[in-house]
Each structure stands twice: as C-alpha cells, then as structure tokens.
FIDRENSE-338619 format. One record per residue (C-alpha): x, y, z. Coordinates in steps of 0.2 Angstrom, whole numbers, plus 5000, padded with zeros to 4 digits. Example, Ala and Ser with C-alpha at 12.3 -4.5 7.8 and 13.67 -1.06 7.14 Angstrom:
<lovexs>
506249785039
506849955036
</lovexs>
This chain:
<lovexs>
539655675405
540655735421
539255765435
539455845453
538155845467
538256015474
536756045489
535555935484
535755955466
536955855452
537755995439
538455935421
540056005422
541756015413
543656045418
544756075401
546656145400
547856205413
548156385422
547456475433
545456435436
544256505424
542456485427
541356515414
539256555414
538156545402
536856635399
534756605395
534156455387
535956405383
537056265393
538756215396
539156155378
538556315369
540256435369
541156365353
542756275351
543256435340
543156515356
543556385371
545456335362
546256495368
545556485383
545956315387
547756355381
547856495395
546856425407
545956285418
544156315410
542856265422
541256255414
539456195421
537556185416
536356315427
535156225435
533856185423
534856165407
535856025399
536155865409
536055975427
534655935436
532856035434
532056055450
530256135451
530156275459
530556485457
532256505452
533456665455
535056745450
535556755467
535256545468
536056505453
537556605460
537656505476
537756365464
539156405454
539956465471
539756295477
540356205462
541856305464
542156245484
541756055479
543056055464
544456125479
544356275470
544656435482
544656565470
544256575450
544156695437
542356725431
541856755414
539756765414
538956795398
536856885395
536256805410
537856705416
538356905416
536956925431
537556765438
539256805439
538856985444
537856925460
539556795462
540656915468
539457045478
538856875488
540556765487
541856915484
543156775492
542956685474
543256775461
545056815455
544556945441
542656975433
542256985415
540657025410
540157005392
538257065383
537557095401
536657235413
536357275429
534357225428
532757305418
532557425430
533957535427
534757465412
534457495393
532957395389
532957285373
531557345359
529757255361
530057195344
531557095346
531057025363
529456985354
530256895339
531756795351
530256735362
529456655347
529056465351
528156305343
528656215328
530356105326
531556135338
532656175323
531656315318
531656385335
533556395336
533456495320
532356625327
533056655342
534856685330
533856805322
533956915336
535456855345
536756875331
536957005316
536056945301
537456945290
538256795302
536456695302
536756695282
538456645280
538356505294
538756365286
538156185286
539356135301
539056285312
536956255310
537556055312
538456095329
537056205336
535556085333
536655945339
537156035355
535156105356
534855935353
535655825365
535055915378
533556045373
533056165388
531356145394
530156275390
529956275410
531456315413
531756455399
529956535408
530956525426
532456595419
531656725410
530756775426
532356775437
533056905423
531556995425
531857025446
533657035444
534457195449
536157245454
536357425450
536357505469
537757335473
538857365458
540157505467
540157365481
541257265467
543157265468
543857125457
544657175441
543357205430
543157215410
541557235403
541457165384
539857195371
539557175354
539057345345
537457285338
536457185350
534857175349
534357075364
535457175377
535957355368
537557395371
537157565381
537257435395
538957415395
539057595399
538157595416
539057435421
540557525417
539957685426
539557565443
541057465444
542357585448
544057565440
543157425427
543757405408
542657405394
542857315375
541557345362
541757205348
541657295332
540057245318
539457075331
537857065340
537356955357
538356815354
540056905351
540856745356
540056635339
540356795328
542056845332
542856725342
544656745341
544556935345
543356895359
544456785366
546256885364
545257035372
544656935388
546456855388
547556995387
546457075401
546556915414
548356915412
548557095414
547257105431
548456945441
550356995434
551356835434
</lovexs>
C-alpha cells in the first residue's frame, strides 16, 4: 500500500496509467479502492489516475477530532503539491463532489478541469434527500456484510442490487473488508456534509466544469445537478439514464466515456 505523509498526516494513495493528472475523490463511507475496475480502465487509459483515502477511511490515518470539507480539501490539495503535481484534473464524487468543490474555490491554481458527479452545493440550498432513504442508508449494527447491503439499497437502483452477481458482492465486502470505515469516522463525515455549503462561492468557479447525476438517486436527487449547473457558469451537465447514486458501479462504461470526452474537449491537445 503506497502511503504519503502530507501535514502531519500519512494518506493511502495510488498513481495508475499515464496522461495528464487525474485526481479522483470519493465520497462518504467509501475509500480509495471503491470506484470499480469497470470504471478506472478507461481512465487509466486516458489518463495519470491519482487516487487517495480521505482522512479517516481506508489505510489513511484517523485522527480525533472535527473533520471539514474545507480540510479534507487542503488535504487533497497537499497530496497533489507532494507528488510534484502543479495542476490536476478533479473528478469528486457524493461527498468527494464537496471536496473537490471547495478544491478549486480554495486552490483554483490546481485544478485543470472539475467534474462533479451525484453532488450538491450543501443542505441548505440543495434538494434534500427524503427522511426515509437517509433513515434506511443510516441503518447500522449487525455483519458488516449486512450493512453494505443496506446502504446499496439506497445508493443504487434496485434492479442493479438484484442482479449483482457473486463477484460484484465478492469485490465490495472484500474492499469493505480490508479496510472497513469506522463508525467515527462515517459520524465526522456525515457531520462535515451537514455544515458544508458552497452555493454563495459557486459563481466564483472558473474551471471547465461538467456536472454528471444519475436520474434516480435516492440519496442526492438529481434536482441538484440543476442548481450546481445554474451556479457554475458556463458548466456542463450529463444525466446517466435508469442509474442511481453510484452511476459509476451501474453504468460504468458510459460514466466513464461521458467524463472522457468532456476532459479532452475542456484542455484541446
């Protein structure tokens, strides 16, 4: 396991394929291993993909203490300046959306082009997901099998959850598995979501900007992708078609072509 010591703290990170620099956030509860190879081979293809654990999750460290989406952004920030990387693109998923977000508003210098996929701009002006599905993704206790299975539930369509096959459900209760995030730290990042808010910033942004959703997801609707849209002048946006939260797991090769085609077209060769 690559690690880096950025500030005080050591990151699990990874540097696959070759291109210009992609740096890819995930979001809540996941960590650095959770996008998919279905997903990662095109981008590895295209690109230099720099992935990394937020503090808190995988084999980063977990210190005490509040966290922010503002310090977990000067942490992907410094990542970036201690691999000699001046300028990436940013591809932030759910909360790694936030994350990447308050990346180029604080550090505008590194980001190349943003893409923003199953985010918003904070509860207090986005589309807030129904009690009920934040009630049945929040549901804990029992095998930590059984706990990935329920928060599927909410975070993909239920018709993926049912044909998921043995492999897919042996991947993610591997990757779960090997490094399971502590309930401490999903309770600070939850928190963090709560207080984040970038809706008054968002005109500040400038990088190319494509905004990508799937059309049923439960746990951020896709009504957010419209105000991001309407905040970030001159932004893009691609609704994946029948896929929920994790558009990435459901749909992968479209999800991947669509972000693609759009970094390529934002920096001409």
């Amino acid at each position: 396991m690559p690690s880096i010591k950025v500030g005080e703290l050591n990151f699990e990170y990874y540097i696959e394929g070759s291109g210009p620099p992609l740096l890819m956030l995930m979001g809540w509860i996941g960590n650095a291993s959770f996008w998919g190879e279905a997903f990662l081979e095109p981008m590895r293809s295209r690109f230099q993909v720099v992935r990394i654990s937020n503090r808190g999750t995988g084999l980063s460290d977990k210190p005490a203490g509040e966290l922010t989406v503002p310090l977990m952004a000067d942490d992907a920030a410094g990542l970036l300046r201690e691999l000699g990387i001046p300028r990436a693109h940013v591809l932030g998923i759910s909360m790694g959306g936030m994350i990447a977000q308050e990346l180029v508003l604080n550090h505008p210098e590194a980001v190349q082009a943003l893409v923003l996929g199953c985010t918003f701009c904070g509860p207090a002006h986005g589309v807030p997901t129904h009690p009920d599905v934040v009630a049945r993704a929040g549901q804990a206790g029992g095998a930590q099998q059984d706990v990935i299975r329920q928060f599927l539930l909410s975070a993909a369509t239920p018709e993926f959850v049912q044909q998921a096959g043995p492999e897919f459900w042996g991947w993610i209760t591997s990757t779960w598995l090997a490094a399971p995030t502590p309930w401490e730290s999903i309770g600070r990042q939850f928190m963090a979501i709560q207080k984040f808010d970038t809706y008054e910033r968002l005109p500040q942004i400038t990088a190319p900007t494509l905004i990508v959703h799937g059309d049923r997801d439960q746990l951020v609707p896709v009504g957010n992708a419209d105000i991001l849209h309407e905040r970030i002048v001159g932004s893009q946006v691609r609704i994946i078609a029948g896929v929920g939260h994790m558009f990435f797991w459901e749909k992968p090769e479209e999800s991947a072509g669509a972000i693609v085609e759009f970094l390529k077209s934002a920096v001409p060769a």
